[in-house]
C-alpha positions as CSV (number, residue, x, y, z in Angstrom):
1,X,77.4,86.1,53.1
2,X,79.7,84.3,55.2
3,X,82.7,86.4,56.8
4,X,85.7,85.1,58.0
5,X,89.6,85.9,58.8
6,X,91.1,82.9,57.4
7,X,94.8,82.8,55.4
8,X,97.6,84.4,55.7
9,X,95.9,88.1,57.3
10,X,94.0,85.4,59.6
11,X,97.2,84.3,60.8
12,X,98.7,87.5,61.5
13,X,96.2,88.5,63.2
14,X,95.6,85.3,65.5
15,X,99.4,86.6,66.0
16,X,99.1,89.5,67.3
17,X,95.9,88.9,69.3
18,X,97.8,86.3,71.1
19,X,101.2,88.1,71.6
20,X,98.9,90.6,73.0
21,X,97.7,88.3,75.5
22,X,100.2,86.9,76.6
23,X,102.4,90.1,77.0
24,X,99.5,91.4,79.0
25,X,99.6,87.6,81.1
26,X,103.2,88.4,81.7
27,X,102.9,92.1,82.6
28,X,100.4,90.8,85.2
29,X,102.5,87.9,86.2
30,X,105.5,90.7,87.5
31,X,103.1,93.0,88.6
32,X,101.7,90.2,91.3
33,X,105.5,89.2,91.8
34,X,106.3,92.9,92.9
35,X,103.3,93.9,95.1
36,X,102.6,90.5,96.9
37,X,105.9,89.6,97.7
38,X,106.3,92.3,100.4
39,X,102.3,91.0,101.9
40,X,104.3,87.4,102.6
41,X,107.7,88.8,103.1
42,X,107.3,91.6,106.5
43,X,104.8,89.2,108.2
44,X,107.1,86.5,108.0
45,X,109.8,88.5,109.3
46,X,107.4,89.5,112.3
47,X,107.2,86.2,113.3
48,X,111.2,85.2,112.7
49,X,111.9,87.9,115.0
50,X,109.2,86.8,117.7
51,X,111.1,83.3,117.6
52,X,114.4,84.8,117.7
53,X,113.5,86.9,121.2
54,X,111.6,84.0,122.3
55,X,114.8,82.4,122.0
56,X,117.2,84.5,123.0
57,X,115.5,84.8,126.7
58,X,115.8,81.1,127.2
59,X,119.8,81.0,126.7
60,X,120.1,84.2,128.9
């Protein structure tokens, strides 16, 4: 006997298997935004402020 989740309870719960998902994609999404950010952010700052001194001795 064959088994399946079709109609209307089939759709709901396609629903909320794929709101799941994609809250979970999103959650992950910020969670990348907050913790990588800062890896690209304080090396790039390193090397602004190596051009800025590197600069600043040739005016003086």
């Amino acid at each position: 006997m064959e088994h399946s989740f079709g109609g209307p309870m089939g759709t709901l719960l396609a629903g909320l298997g794929l709101g799941a998902f994609y809250t979970a994609l999103i959650w992950i999404n910020m969670l990348l935004g907050v913790f990588l950010t800062p890896l690209f952010l304080v090396p790039l700052t390193w090397v602004q402020d190596a051009v800025m001194a590197k600069r600043g001795k040739k005016v003086a």
